[in-house]
C-alpha positions as CSV (number, residue, x, y, z in Angstrom):
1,X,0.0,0.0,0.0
2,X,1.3,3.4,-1.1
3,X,1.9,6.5,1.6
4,X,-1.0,8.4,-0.2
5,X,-3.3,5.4,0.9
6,X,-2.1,5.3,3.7
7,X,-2.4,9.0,5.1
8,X,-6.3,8.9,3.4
9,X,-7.3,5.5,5.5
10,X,-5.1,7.1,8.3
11,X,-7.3,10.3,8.2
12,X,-10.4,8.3,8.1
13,X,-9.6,6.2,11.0
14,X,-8.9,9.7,12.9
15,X,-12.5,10.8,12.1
16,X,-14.3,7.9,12.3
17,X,-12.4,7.7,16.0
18,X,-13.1,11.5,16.8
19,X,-17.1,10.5,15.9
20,X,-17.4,7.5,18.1
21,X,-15.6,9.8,21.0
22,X,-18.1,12.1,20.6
23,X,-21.0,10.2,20.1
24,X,-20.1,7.6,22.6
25,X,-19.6,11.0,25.3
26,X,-23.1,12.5,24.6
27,X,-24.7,9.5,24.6
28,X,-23.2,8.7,27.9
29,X,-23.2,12.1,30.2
30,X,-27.1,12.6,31.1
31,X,-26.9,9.0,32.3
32,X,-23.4,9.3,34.2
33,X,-20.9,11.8,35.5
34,X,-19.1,14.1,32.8
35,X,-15.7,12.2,34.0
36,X,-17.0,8.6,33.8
37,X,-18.5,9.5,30.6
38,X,-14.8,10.6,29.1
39,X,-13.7,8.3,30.5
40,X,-15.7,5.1,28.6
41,X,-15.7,7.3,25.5
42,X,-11.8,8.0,25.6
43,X,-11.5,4.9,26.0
44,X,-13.9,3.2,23.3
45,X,-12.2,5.6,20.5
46,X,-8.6,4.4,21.8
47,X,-9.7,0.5,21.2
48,X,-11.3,1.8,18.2
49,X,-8.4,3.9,17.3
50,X,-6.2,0.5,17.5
51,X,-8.1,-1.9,15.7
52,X,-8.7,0.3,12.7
53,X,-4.7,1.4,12.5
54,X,-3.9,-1.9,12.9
55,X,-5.8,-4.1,10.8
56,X,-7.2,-1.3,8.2
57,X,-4.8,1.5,7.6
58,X,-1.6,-0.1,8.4
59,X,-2.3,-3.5,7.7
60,X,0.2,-4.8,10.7
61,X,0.5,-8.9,11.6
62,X,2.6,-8.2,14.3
63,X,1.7,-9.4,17.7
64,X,-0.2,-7.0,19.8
65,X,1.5,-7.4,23.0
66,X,4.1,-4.9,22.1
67,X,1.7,-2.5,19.7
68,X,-0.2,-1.8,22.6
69,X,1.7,-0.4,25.0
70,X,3.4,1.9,22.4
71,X,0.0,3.1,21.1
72,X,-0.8,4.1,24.5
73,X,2.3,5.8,24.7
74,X,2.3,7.9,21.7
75,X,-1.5,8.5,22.5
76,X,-1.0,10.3,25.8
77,X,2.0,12.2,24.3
78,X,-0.2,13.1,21.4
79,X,-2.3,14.4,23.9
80,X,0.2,16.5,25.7
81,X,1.5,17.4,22.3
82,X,-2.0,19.1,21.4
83,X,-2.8,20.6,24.9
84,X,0.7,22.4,25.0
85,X,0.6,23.8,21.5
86,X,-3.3,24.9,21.6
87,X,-1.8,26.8,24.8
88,X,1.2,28.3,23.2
89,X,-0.5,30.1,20.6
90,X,-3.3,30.9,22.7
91,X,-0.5,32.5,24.9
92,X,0.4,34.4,22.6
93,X,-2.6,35.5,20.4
94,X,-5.2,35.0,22.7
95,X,-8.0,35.4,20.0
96,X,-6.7,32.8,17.6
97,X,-9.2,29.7,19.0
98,X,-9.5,28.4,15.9
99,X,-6.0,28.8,14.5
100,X,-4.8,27.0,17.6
101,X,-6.9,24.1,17.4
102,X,-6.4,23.5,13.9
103,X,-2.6,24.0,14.2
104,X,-2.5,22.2,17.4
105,X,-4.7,18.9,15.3
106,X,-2.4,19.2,12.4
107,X,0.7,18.9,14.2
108,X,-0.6,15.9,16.6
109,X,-2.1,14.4,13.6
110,X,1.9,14.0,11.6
111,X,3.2,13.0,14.6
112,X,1.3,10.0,15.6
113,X,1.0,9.3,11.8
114,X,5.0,8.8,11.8
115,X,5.1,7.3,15.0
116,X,2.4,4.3,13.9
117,X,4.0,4.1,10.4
118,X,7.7,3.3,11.6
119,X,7.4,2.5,15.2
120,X,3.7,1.4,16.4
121,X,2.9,-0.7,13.8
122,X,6.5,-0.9,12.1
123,X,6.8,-3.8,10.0
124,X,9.8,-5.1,7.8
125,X,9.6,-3.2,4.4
126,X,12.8,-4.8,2.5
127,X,10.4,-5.5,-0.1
128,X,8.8,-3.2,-1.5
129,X,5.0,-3.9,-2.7
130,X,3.9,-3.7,-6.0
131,X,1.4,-1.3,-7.3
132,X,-1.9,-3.0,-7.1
133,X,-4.7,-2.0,-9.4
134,X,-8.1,-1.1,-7.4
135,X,-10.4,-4.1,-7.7
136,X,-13.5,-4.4,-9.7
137,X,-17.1,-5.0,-8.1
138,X,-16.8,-8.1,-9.9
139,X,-13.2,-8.7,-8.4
140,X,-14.8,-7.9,-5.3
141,X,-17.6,-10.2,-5.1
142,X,-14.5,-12.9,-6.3
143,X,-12.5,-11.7,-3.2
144,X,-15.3,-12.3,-1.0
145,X,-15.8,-15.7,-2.5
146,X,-11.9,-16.6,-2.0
147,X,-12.4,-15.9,1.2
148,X,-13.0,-19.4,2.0
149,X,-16.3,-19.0,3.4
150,X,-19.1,-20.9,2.7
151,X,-22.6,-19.1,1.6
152,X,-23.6,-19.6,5.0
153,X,-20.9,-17.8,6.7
154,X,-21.6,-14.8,4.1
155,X,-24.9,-14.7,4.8
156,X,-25.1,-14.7,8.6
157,X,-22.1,-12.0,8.5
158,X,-24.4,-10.1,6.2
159,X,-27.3,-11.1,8.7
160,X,-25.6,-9.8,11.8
161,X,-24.4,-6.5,10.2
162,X,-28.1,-5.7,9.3
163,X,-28.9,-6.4,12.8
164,X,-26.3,-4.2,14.1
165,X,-27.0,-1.0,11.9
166,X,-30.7,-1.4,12.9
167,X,-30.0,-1.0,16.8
168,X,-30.8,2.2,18.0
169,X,-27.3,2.7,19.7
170,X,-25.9,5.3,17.1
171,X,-21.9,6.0,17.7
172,X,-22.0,2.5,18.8
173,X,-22.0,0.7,15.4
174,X,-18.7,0.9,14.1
175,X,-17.1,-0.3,17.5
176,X,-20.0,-3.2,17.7
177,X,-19.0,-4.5,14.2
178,X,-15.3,-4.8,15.2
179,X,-16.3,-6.5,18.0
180,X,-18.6,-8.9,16.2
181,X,-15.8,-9.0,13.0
182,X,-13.0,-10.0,16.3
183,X,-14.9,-11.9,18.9
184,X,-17.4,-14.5,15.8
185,X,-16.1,-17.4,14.4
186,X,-17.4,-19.2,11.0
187,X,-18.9,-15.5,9.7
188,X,-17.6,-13.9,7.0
189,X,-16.3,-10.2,8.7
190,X,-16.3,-8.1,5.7
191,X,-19.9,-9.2,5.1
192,X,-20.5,-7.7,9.0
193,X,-19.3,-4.7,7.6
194,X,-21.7,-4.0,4.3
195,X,-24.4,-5.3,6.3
196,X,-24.3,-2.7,8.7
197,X,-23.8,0.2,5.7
198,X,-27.7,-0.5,6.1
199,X,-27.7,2.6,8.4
200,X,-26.8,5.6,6.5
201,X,-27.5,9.1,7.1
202,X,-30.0,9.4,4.0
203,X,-31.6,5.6,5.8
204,X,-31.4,6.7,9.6
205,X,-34.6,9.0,10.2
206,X,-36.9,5.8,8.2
207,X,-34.8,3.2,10.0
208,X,-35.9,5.1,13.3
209,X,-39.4,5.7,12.3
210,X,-40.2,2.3,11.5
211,X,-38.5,0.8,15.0
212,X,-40.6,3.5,17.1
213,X,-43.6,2.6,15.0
214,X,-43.3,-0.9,15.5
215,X,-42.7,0.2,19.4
216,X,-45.4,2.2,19.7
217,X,-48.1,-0.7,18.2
218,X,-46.3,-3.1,21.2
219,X,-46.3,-1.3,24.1
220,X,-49.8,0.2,23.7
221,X,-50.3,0.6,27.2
222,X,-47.5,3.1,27.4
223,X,-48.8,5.6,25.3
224,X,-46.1,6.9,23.0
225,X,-46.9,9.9,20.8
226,X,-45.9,9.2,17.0
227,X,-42.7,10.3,16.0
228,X,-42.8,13.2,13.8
229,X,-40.2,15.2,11.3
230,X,-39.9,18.2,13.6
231,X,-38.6,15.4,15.8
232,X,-35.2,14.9,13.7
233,X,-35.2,18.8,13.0
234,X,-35.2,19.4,16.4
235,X,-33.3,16.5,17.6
236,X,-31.8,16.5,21.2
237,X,-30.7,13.6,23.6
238,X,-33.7,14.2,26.1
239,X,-36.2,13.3,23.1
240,X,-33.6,10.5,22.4
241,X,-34.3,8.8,25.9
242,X,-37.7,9.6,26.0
243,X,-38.2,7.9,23.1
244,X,-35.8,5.3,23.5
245,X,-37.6,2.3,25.4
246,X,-40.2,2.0,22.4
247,X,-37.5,2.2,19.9
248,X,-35.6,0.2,21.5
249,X,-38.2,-2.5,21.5
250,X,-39.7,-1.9,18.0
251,X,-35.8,-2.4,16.4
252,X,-35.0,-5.2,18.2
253,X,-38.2,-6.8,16.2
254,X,-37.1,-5.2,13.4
255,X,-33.7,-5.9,13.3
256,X,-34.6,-9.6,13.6
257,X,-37.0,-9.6,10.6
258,X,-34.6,-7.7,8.1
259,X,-32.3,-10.0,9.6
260,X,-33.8,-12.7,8.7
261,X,-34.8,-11.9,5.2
262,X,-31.3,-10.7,4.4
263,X,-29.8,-14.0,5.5
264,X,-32.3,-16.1,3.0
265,X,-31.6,-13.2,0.4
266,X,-28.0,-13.4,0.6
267,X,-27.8,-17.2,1.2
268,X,-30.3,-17.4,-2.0
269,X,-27.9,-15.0,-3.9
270,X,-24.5,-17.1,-3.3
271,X,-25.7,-20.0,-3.4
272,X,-27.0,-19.2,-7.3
273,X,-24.3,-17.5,-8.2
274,X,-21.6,-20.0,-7.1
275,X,-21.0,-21.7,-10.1
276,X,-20.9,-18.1,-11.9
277,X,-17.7,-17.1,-9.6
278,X,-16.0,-20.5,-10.2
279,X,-16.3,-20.5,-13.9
280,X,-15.1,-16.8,-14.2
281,X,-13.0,-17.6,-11.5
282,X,-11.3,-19.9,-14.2
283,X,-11.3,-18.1,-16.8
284,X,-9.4,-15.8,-15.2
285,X,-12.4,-12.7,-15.7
């Protein structure tokens, strides 16, 4: 993998670590103190943060033992890094918020980028790899075939992926796939992945609708007013938790049905196409 890849997956980690930090902190503080909330989220991003350097943006297969302890090193000085920075040009242009924090990111960011590359996740580069063309969609599907799981596998990966991008616990996703992808045996963990792409931002506000629907029709005693637009407009935590119990309950039911139908779909869809990958497979398309 080239340094331009690199720095792009390396970049999209940082966000997608930065986004679970947040999320996983304002989901967190109007249930528990503002320090234990931090805390769990700072922590959540950092296992987050490791897993997605390692296996994604770095591709290391060196044993862990050692990568750990110098990710948390280079974390905490990446951290003293930023604050002492922000503070020296806030020192000395006291106005410049912005221009600190950006300044203060940018320089934290390239030095935790060259501490993972050659010391974190430093791995023996004598040989240097060849360029690699970007795959196909039909390479793709070919990859996931090689993959040495069985239509089964795929299809409960893709099964559990669904089920995981239907649960209400937004900022939770990412880190509940890696978990799944790392902890699941005999399931396909890239199909975890594109299952859970089933909660996009365009998908989210239906996705929700139809959970707290389903919630609503369930728990009749309880009363639940309908869900309305204004309510995404508008949306803030406190509507979150007072909705949450019949959403809660209405996309656990559907998460199991789409579940469900995506596992027969996608265990239909291999299972057809099978002889279609071999042969092309073969040919060498």
């Amino acid at each position: 993998m080239g340094a331009k890849q690199e720095i792009i997956r390396f970049s999209i980690a940082g966000i997608i670590v930065v986004t679970a930090d947040i999320g996983i902190y304002y989901s967190l503080f109007n249930l528990l103190s503002f320090s234990v909330s931090k805390g769990i989220s700072f922590t959540c991003a950092g296992i987050l943060g490791y897993l997605l350097n390692k296996y994604w943006t770095f591709k290391s297969s060196q044993p862990p033992r050692a990568e750990v302890g110098r990710f948390i090193i280079i974390n905490f000085l990446a951290l003293g890094i930023n604050v002492l920075t922000n503070q020296s040009i806030l020192n000395k242009w006291p106005g410049a918020v912005w221009p600190a924090l950006i300044t203060a990111t940018a320089v934290t960011s390239l030095l935790t980028y060259i501490c993972f590359k050659w010391w974190v996740f430093k791995v023996c580069r004598d040989v240097k790899d060849a360029p690699v063309e970007k795959p196909t969609f039909k390479e793709r599907l070919l990859d996931l075939w090689r993959s040495h799981s069985s239509p089964h596998e795929i299809a409960l990966g893709v099964a559990i992926g669904v089920f995981i991008g239907i649960t209400p616990f937004y900022g939770f996703h990412i880190l509940t796939a890696l978990l799944a992808a790392f902890t699941m045996k005999h399931v396909n963990k890239v199909a975890i992945f594109l299952g859970m792409n089933i909660s996009l931002p365009p998908t989210i506000p239906f996705i929700t609708w139809a959970g707290y629907s389903i919630g609503r029709k369930v728990l009749v005693s309880a009363s639940y007013p309908p869900l309305r637009w204004d309510d995404f407009r508008h949306f803030s935590y406190d509507t979150f938790f007072n909705f949450f119990y019949a959403l809660m309950v209405g996309s656990l039911i559907l998460g199991i049905a789409l579940s469900i139908l995506f596992y027969f779909s996608t265990l239909w869809f291999f299972n057809r196409r099978k002889k279609v990958f071999l042969t092309a497979e073969e040919r060498g398309l």
